[in-house]
VOBA-1610 file (N, C-alpha, C; in pm, whole numbers, padded with zeros to 5 digits, always signed):
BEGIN
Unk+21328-05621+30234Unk+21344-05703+30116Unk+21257-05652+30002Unk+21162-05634+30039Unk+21074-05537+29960Unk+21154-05401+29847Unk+21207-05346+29910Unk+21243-05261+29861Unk+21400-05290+29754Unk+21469-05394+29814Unk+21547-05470+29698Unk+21432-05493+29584Unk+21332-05588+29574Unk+21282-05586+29463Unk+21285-05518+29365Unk+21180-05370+29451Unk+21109-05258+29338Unk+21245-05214+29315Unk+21394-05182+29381Unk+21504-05165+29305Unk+21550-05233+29178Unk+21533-05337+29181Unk+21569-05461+29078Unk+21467-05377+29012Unk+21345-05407+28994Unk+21269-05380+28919Unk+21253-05266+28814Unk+21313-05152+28906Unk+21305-05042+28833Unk+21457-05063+28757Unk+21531-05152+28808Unk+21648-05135+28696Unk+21634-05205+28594Unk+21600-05327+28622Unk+21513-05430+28484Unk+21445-05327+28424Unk+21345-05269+28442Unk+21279-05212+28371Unk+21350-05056+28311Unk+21437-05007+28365Unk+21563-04916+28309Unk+21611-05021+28143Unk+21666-05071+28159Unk+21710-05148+28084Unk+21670-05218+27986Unk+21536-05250+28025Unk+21426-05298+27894Unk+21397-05185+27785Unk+21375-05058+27874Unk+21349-04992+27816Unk+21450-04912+27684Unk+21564-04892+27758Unk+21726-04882+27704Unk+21690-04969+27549Unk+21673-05101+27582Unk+21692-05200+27484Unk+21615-05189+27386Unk+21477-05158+27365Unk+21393-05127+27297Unk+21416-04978+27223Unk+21471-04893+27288Unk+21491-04770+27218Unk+21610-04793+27100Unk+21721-04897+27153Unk+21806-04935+27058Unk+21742-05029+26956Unk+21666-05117+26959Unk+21609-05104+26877Unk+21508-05106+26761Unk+21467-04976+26837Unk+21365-04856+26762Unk+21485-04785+26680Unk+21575-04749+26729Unk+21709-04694+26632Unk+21718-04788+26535Unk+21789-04883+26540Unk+21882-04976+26476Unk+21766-05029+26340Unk+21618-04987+26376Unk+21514-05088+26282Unk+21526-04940+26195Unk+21535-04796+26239Unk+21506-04695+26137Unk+21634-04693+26077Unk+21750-04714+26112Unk+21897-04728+26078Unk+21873-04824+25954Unk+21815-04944+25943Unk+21835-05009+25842Unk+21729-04964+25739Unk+21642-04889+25743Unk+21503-04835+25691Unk+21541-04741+25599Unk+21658-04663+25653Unk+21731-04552+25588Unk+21845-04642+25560Unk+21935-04689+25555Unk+22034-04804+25442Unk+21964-04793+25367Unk+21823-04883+25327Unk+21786-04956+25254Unk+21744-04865+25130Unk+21674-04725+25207Unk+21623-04609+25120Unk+21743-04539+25039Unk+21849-04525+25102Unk+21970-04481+25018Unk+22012-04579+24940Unk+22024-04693+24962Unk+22068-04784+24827Unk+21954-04766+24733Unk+21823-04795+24752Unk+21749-04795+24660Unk+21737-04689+24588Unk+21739-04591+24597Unk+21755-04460+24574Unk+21851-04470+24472Unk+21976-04555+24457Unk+22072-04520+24358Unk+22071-04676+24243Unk+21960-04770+24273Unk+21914-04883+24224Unk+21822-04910+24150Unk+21809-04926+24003Unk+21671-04934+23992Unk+21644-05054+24026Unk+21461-05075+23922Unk+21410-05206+24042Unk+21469-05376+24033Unk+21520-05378+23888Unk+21572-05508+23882Unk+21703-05536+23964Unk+21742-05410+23986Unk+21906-05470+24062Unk+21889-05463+24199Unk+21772-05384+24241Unk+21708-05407+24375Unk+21685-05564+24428Unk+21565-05639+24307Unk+21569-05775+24352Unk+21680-05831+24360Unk+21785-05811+24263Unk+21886-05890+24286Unk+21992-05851+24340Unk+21986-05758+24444Unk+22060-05756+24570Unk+21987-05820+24652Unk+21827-05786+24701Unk+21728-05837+24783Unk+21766-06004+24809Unk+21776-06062+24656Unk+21794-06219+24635Unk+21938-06267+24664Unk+22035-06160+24655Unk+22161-06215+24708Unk+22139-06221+24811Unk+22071-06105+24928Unk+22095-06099+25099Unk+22009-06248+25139Unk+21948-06286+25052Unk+21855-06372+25123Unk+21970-06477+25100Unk+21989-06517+24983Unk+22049-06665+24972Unk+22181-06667+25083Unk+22275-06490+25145Unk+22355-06493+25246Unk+22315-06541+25367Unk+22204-06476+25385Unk+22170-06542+25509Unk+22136-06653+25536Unk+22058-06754+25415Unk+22039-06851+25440Unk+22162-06951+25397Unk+22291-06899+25394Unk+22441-06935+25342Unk+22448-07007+25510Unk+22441-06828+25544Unk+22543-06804+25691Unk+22468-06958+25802Unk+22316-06933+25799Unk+22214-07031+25871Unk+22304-07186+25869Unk+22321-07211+25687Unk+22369-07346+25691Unk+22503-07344+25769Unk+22599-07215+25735Unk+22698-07287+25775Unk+22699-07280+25958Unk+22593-07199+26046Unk+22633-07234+26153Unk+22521-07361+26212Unk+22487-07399+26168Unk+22438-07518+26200Unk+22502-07621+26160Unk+22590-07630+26073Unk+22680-07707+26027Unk+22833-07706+26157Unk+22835-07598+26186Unk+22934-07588+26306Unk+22892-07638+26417Unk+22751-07652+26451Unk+22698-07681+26591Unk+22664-07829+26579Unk+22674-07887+26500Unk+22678-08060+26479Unk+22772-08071+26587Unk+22808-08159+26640Unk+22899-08262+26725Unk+22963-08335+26610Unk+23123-08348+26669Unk+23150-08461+26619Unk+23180-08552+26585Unk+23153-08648+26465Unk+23095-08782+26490Unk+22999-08815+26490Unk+22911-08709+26468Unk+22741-08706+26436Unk+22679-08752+26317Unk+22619-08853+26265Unk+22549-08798+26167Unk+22563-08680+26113Unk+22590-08648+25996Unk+22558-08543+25939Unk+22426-08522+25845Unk+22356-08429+25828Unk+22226-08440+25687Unk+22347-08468+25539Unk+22261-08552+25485Unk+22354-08625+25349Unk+22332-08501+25261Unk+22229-08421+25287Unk+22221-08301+25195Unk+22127-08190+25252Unk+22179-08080+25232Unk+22134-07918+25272Unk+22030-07913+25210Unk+21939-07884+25265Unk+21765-07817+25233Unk+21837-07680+25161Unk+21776-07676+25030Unk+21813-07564+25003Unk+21693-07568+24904Unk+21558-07481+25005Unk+21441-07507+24936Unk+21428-07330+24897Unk+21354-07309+24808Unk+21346-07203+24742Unk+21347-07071+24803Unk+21383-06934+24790Unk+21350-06827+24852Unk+21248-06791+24790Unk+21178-06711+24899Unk+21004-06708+24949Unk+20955-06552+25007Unk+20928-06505+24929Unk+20871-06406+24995Unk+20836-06425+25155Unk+20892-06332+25250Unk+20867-06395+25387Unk+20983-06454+25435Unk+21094-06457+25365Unk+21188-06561+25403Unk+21302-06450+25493Unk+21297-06347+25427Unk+21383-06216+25489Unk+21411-06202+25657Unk+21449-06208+25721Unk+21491-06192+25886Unk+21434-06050+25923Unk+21426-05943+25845Unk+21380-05835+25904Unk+21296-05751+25848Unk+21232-05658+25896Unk+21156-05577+25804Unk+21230-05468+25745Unk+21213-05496+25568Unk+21286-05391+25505Unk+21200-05310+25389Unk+21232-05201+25399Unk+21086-05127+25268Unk+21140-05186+25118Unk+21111-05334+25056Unk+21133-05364+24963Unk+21041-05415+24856Unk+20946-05296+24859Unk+20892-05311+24716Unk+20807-05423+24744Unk+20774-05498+24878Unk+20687-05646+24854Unk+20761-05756+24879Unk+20899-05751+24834Unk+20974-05864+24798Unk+20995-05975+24925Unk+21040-05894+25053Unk+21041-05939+25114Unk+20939-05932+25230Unk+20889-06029+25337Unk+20789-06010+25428Unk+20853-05941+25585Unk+20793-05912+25639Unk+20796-05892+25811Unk+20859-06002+25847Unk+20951-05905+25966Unk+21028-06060+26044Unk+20964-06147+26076Unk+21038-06223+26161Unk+20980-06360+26197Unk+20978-06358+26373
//
């Protein structure tokens, strides 16, 4: 039985590892997006792409929480739609400051 384990184990740990290399890719993948758009952006249209992605995501947030109500539920009489915030961004992107480290 022993040796089932350290099998499991070494495949869990196959696989963790797998997962993390994807992404270590996928975080330089968006690192380089971000450097080629900016690259053809100057800085004001930078923020205001930066400020569109944010208000999308925090679009997309409302509307799937709005899907995961039950229903017949209560609903909130009104959407928090409190200011974007430096920090508010989902990922780390090289933007000038604008936005913070994930969460």
């Amino acid at each position: 039985m022993a040796g089932r384990d350290n099998t499991s184990d070494r495949g869990l740990e196959t696989r963790l590892q797998a997962r993390d290399d994807h992404r270590t890719r996928a975080a330089a993948s968006v690192r380089t997006a971000y450097a080629d758009v900016d690259a053809v952006l100057d800085v004001r249209q930078r923020i205001r792409f930066r400020t569109f992605e944010l208000r999308m995501e925090r679009r997309q947030k409302e509307l799937l929480m709005r899907a995961r109500v039950t229903p017949g539920a209560d609903r909130p009489s009104q959407v928090d739609r409190a200011p974007i915030r430096p920090g508010d961004h989902l990922y780390t992107v090289g933007c000038d400051g604008l936005a913070g480290a994930s969460r």
